[in-house]
PDB file of N, CA, C and O in Angstrom:
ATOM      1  N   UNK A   1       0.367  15.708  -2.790  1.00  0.00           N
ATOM      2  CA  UNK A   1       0.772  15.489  -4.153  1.00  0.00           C
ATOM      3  C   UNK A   1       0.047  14.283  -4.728  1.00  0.00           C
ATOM      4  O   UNK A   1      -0.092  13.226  -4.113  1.00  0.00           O
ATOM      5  N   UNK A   2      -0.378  14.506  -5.881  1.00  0.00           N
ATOM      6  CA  UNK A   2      -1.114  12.948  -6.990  1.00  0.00           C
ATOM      7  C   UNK A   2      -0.062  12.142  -6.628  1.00  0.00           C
ATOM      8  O   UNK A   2       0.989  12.473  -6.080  1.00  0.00           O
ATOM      9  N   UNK A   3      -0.637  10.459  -7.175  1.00  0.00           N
ATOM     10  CA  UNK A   3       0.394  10.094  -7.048  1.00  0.00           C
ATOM     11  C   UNK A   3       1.085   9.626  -8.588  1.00  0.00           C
ATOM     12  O   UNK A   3       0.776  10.105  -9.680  1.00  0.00           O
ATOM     13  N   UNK A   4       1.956   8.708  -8.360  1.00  0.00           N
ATOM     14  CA  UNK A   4       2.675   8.870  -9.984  1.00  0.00           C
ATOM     15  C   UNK A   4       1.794   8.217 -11.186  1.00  0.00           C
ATOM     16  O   UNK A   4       0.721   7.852 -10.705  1.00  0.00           O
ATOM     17  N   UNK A   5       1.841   8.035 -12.107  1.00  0.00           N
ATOM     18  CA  UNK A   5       1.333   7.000 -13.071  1.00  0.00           C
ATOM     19  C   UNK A   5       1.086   5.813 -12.694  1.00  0.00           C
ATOM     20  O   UNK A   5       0.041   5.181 -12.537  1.00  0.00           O
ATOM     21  N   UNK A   6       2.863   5.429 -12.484  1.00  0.00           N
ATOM     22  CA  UNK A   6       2.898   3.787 -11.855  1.00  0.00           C
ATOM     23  C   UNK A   6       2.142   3.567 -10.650  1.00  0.00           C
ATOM     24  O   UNK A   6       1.108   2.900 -10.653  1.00  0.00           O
ATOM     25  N   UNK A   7       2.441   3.900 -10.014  1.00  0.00           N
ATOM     26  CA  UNK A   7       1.593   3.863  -8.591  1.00  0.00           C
ATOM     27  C   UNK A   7       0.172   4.193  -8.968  1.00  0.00           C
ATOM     28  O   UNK A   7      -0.323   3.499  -8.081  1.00  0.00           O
ATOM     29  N   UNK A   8      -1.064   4.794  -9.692  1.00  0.00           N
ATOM     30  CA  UNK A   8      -1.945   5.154  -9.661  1.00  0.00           C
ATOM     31  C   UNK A   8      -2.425   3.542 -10.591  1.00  0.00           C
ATOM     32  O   UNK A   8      -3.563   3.126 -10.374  1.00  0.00           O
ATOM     33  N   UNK A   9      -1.428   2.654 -11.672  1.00  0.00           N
ATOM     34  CA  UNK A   9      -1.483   2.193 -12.161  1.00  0.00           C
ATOM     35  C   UNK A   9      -1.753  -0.009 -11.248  1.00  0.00           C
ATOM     36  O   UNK A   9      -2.448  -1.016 -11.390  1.00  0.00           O
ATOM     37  N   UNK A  10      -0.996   0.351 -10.697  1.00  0.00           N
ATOM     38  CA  UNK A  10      -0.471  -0.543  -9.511  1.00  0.00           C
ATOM     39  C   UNK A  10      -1.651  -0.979  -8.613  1.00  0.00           C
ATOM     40  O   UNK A  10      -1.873  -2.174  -8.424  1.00  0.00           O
ATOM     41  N   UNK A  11      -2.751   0.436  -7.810  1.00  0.00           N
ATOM     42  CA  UNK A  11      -4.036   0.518  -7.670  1.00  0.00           C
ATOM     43  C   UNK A  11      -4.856   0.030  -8.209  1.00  0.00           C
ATOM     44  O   UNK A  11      -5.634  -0.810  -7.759  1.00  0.00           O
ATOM     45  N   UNK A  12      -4.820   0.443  -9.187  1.00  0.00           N
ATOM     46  CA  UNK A  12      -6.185  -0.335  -9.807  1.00  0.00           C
ATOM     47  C   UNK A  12      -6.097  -1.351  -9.922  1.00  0.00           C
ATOM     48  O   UNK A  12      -7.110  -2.039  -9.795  1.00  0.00           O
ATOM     49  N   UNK A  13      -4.707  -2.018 -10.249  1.00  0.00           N
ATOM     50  CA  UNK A  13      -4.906  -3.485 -10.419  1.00  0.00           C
ATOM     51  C   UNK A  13      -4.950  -4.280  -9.442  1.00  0.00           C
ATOM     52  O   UNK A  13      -4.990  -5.492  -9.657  1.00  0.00           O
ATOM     53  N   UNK A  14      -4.953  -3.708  -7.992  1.00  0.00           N
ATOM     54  CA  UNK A  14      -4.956  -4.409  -7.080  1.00  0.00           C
ATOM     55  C   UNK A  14      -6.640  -4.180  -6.718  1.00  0.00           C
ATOM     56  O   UNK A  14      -7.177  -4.904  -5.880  1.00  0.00           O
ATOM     57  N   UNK A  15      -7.318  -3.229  -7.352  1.00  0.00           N
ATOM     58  CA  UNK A  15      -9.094  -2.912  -6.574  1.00  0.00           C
ATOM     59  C   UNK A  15      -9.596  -3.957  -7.716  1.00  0.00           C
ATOM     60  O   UNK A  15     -10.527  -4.632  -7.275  1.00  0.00           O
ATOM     61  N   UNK A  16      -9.266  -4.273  -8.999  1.00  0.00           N
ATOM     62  CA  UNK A  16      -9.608  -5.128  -9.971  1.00  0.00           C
ATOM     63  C   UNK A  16      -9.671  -6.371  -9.376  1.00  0.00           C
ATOM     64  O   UNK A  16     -10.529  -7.195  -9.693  1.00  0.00           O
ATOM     65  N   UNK A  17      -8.543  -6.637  -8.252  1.00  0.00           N
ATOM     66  CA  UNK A  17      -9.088  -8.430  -8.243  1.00  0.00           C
ATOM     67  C   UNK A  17      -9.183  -7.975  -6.773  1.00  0.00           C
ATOM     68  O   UNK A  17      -8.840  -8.960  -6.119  1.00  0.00           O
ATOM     69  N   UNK A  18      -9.501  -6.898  -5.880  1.00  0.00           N
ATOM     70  CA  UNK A  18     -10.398  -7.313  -4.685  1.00  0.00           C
ATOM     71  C   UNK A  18     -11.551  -7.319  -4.373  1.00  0.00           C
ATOM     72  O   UNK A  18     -12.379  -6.543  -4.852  1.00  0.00           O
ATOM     73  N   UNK A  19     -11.855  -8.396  -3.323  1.00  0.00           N
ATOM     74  CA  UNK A  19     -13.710  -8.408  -3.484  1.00  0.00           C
ATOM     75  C   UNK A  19     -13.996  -7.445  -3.371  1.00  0.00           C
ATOM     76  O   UNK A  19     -13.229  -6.641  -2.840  1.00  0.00           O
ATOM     77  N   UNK A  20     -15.410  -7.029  -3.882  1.00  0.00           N
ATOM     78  CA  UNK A  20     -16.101  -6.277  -3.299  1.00  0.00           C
ATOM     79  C   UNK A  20     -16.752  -6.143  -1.865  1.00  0.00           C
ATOM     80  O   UNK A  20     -17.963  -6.183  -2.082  1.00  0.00           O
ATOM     81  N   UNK A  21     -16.585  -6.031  -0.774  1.00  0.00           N
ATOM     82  CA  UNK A  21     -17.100  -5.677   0.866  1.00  0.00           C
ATOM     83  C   UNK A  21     -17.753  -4.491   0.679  1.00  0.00           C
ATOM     84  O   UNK A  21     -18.025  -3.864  -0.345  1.00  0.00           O
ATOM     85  N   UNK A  22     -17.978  -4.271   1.939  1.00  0.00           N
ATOM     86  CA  UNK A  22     -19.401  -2.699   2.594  1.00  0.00           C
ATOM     87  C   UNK A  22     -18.020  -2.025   3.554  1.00  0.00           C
ATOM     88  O   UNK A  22     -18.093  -0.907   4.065  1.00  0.00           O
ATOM     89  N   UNK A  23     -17.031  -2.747   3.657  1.00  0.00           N
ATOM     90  CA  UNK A  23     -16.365  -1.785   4.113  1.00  0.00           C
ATOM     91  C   UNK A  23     -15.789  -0.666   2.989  1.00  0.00           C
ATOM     92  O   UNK A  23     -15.582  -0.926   1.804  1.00  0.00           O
ATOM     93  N   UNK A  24     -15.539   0.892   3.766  1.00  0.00           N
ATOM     94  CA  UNK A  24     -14.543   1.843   2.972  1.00  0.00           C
ATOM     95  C   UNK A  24     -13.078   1.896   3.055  1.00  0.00           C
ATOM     96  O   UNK A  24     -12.511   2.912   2.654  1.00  0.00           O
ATOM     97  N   UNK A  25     -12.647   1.267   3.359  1.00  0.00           N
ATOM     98  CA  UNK A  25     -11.363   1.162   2.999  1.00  0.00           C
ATOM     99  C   UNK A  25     -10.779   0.959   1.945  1.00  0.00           C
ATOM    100  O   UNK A  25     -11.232   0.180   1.106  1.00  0.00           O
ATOM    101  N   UNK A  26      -9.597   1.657   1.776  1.00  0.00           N
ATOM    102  CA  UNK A  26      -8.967   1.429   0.160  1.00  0.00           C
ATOM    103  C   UNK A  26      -8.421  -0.377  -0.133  1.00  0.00           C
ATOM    104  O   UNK A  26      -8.656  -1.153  -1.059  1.00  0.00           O
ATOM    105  N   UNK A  27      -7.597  -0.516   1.179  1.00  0.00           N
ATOM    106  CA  UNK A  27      -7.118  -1.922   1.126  1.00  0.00           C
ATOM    107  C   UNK A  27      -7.867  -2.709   2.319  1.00  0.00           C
ATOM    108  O   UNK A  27      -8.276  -2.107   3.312  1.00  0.00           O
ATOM    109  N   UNK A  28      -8.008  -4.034   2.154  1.00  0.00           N
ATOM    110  CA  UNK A  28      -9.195  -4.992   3.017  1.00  0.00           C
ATOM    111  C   UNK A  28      -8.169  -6.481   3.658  1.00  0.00           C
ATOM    112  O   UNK A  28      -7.455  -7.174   2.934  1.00  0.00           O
ATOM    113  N   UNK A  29      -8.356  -6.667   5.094  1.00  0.00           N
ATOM    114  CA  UNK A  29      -8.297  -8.013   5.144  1.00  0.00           C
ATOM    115  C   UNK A  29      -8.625  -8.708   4.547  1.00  0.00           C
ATOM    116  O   UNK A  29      -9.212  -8.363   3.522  1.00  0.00           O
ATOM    117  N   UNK A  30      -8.404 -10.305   4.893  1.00  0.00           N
ATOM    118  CA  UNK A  30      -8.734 -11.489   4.288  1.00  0.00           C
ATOM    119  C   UNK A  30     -10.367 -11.435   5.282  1.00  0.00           C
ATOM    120  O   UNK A  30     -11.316 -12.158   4.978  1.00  0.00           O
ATOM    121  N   UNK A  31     -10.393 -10.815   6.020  1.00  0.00           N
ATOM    122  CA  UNK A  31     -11.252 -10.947   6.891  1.00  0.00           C
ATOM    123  C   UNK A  31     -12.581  -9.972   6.334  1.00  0.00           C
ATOM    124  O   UNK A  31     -13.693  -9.825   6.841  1.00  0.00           O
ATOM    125  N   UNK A  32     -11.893  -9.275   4.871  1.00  0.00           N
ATOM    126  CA  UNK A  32     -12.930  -8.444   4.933  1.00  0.00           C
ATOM    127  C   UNK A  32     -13.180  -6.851   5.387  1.00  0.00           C
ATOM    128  O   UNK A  32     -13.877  -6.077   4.731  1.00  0.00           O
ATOM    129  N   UNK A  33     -12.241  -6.378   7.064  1.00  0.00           N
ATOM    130  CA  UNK A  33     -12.294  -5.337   7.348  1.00  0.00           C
ATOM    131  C   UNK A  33     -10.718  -4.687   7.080  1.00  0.00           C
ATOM    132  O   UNK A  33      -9.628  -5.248   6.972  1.00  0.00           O
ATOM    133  N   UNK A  34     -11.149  -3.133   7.020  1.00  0.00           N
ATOM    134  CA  UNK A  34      -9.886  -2.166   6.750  1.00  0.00           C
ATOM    135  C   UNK A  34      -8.707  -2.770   7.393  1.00  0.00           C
ATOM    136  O   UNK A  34      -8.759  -3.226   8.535  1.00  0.00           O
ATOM    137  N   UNK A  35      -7.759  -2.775   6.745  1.00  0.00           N
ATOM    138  CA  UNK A  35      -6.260  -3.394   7.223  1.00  0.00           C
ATOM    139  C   UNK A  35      -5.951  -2.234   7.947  1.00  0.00           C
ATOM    140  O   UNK A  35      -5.974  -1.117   7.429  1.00  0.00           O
ATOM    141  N   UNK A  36      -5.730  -2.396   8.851  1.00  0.00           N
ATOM    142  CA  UNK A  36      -4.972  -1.163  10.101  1.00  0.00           C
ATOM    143  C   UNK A  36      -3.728  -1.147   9.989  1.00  0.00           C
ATOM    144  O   UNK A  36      -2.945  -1.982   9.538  1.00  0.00           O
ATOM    145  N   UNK A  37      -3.509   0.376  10.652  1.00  0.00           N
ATOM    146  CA  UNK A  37      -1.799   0.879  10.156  1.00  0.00           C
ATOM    147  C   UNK A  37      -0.602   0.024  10.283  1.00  0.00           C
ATOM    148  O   UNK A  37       0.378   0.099   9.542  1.00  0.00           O
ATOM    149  N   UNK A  38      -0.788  -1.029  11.556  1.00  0.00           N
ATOM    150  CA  UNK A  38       0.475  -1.699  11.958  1.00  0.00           C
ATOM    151  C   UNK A  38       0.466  -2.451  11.071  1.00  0.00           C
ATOM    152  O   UNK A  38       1.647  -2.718  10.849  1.00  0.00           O
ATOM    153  N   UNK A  39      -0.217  -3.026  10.337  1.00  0.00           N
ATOM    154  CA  UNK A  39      -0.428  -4.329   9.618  1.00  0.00           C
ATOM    155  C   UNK A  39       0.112  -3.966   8.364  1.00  0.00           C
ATOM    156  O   UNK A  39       0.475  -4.928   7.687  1.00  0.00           O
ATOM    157  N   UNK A  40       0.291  -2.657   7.781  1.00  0.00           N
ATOM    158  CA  UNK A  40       0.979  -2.278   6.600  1.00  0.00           C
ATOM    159  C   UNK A  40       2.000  -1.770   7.108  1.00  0.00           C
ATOM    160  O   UNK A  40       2.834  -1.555   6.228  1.00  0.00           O
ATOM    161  N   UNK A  41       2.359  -1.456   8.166  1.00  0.00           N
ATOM    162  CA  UNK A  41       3.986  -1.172   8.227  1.00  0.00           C
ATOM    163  C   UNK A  41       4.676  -2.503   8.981  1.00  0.00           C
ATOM    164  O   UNK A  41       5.858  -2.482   9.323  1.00  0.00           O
ATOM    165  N   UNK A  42       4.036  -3.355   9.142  1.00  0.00           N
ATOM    166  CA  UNK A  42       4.961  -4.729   9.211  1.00  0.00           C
ATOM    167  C   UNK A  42       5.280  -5.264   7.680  1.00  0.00           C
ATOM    168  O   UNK A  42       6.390  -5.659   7.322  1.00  0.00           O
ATOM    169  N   UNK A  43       4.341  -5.216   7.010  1.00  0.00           N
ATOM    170  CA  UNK A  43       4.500  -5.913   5.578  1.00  0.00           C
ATOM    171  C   UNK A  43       5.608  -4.790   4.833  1.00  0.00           C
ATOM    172  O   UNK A  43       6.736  -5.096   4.447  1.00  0.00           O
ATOM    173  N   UNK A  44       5.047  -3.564   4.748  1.00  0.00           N
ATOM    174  CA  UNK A  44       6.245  -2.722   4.013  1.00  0.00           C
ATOM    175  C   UNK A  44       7.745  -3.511   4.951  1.00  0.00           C
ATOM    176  O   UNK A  44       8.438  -4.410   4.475  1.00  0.00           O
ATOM    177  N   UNK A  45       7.935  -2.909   6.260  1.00  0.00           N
ATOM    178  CA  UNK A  45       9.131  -3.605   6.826  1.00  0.00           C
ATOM    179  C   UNK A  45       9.591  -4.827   6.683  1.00  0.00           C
ATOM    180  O   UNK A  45      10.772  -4.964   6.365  1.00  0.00           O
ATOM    181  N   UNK A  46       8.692  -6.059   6.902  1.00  0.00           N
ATOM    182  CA  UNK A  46       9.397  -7.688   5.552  1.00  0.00           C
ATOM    183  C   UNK A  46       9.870  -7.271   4.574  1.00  0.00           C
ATOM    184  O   UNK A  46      11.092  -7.301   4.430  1.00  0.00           O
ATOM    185  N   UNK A  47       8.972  -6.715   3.534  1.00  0.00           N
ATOM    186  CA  UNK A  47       9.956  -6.773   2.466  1.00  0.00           C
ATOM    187  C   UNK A  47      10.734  -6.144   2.259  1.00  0.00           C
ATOM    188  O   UNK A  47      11.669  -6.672   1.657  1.00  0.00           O
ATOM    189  N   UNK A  48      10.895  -4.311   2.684  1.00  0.00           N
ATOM    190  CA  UNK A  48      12.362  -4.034   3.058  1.00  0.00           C
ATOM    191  C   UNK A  48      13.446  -4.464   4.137  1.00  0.00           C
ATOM    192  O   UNK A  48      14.342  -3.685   4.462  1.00  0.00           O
ATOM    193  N   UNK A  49      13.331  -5.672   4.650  1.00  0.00           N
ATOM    194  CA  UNK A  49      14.540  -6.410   5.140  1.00  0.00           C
ATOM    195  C   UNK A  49      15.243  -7.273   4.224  1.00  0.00           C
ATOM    196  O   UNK A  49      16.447  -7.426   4.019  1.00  0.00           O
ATOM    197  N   UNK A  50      13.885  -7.975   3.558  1.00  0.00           N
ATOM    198  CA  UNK A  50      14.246  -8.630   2.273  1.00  0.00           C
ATOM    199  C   UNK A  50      15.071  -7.725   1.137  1.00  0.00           C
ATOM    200  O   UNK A  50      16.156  -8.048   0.652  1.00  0.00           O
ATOM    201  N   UNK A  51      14.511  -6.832   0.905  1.00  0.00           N
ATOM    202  CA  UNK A  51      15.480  -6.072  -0.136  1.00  0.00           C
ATOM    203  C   UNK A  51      16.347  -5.531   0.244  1.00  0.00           C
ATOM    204  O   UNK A  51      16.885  -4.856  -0.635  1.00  0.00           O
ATOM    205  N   UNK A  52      17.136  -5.435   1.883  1.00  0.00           N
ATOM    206  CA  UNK A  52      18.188  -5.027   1.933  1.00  0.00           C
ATOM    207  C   UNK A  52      18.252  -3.709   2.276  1.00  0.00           C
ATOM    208  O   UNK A  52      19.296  -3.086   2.470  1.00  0.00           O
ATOM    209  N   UNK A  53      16.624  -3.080   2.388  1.00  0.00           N
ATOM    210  CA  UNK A  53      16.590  -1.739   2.336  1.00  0.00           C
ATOM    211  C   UNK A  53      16.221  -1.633   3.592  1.00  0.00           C
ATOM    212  O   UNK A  53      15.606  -2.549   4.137  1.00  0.00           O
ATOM    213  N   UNK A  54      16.716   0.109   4.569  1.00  0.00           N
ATOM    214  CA  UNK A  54      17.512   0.205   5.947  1.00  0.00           C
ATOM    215  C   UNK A  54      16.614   1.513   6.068  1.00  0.00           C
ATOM    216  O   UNK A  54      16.847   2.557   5.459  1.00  0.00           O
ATOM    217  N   UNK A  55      15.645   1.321   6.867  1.00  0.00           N
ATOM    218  CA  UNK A  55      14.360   2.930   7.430  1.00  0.00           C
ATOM    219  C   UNK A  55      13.553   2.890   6.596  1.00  0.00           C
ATOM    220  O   UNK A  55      12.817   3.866   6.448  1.00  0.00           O
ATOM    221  N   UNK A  56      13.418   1.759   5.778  1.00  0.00           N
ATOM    222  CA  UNK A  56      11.920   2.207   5.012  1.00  0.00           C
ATOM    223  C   UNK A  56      10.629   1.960   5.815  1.00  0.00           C
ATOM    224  O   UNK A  56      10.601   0.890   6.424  1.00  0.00           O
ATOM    225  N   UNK A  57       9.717   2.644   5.905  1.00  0.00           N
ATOM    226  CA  UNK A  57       8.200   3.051   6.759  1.00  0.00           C
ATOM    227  C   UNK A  57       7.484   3.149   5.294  1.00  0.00           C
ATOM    228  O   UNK A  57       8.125   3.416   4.277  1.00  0.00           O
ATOM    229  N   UNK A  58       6.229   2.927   5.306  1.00  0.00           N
ATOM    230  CA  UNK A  58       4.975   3.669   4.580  1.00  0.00           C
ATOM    231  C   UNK A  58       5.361   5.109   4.383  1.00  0.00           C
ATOM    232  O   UNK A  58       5.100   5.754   3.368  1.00  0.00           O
ATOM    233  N   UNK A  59       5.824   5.434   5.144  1.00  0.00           N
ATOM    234  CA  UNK A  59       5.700   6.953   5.193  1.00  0.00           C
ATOM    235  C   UNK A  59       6.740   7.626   4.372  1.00  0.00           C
ATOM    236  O   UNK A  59       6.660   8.768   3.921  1.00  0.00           O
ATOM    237  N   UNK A  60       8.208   6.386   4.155  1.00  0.00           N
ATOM    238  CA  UNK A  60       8.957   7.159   3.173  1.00  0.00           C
ATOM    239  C   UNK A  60       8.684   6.536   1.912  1.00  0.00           C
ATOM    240  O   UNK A  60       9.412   6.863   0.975  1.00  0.00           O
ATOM    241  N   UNK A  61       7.813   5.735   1.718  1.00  0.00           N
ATOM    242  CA  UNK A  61       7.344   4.882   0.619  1.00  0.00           C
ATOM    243  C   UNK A  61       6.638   6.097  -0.076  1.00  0.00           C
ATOM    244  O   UNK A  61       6.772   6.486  -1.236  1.00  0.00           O
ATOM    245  N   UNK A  62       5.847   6.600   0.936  1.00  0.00           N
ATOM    246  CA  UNK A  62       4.730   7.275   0.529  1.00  0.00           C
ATOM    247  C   UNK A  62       5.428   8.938   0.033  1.00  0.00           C
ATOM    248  O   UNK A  62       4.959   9.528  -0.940  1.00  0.00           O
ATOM    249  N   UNK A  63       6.349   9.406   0.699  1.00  0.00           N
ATOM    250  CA  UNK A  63       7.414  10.419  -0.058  1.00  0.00           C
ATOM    251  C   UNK A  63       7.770  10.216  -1.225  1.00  0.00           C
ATOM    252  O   UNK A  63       7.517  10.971  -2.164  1.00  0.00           O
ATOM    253  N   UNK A  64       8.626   8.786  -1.317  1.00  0.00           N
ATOM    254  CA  UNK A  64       9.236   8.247  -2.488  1.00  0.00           C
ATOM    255  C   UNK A  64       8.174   8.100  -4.174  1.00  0.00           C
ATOM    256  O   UNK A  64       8.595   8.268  -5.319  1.00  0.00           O
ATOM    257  N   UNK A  65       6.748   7.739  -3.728  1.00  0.00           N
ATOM    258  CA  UNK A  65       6.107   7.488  -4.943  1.00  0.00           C
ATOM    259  C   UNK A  65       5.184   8.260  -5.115  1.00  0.00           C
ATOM    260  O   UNK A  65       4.714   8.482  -6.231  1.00  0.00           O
ATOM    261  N   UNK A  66       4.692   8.900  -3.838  1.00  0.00           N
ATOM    262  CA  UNK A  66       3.664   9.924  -3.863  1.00  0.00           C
ATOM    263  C   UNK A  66       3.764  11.453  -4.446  1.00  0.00           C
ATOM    264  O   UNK A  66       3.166  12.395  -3.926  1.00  0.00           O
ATOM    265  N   UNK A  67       4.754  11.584  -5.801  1.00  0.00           N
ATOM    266  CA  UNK A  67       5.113  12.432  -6.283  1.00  0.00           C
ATOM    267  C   UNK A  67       4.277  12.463  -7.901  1.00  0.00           C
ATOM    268  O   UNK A  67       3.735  11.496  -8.435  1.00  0.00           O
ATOM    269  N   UNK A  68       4.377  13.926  -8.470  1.00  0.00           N
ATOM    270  CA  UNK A  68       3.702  13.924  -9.762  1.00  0.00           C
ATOM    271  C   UNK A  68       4.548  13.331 -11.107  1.00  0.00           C
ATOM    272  O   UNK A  68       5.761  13.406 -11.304  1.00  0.00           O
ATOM    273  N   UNK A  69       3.522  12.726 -11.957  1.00  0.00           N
ATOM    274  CA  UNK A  69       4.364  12.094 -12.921  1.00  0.00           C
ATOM    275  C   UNK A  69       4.525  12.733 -13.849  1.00  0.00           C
ATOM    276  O   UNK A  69       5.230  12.318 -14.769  1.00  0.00           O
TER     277      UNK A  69
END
């Protein structure tokens, strides 16, 4: 499925202020190379502890917004 407006919206503004690298990855370390899977499902998991929110993964993130707008 596309993903929504917001979310397609959200993207860009995050490729707008990242450097440009030779790597292909959508999202980049500070280091420069592709951020690997664990490294985005620790960060999704911080901040859903912070928000209180209970089984959130990438993966239901990616259910939740990865829908048509």
């Amino acid at each position: 499925m596309p993903l929504n407006l917001d979310a397609r919206w959200a993207i860009k503004q995050c490729f707008a202020v990242q450097p440009q690298v030779a790597d292909e990855h959508a999202f980049i370390s500070q280091r420069g190379a592709g951020i690997k899977p664990q490294a985005i499902e620790n960060v999704v998991k911080k901040y859903a502890q912070h928000a209180g929110l209970e089984g959130m993964s990438p993966h239901t993130l990616r259910h939740a917004f990865g829908k048509s707008a």
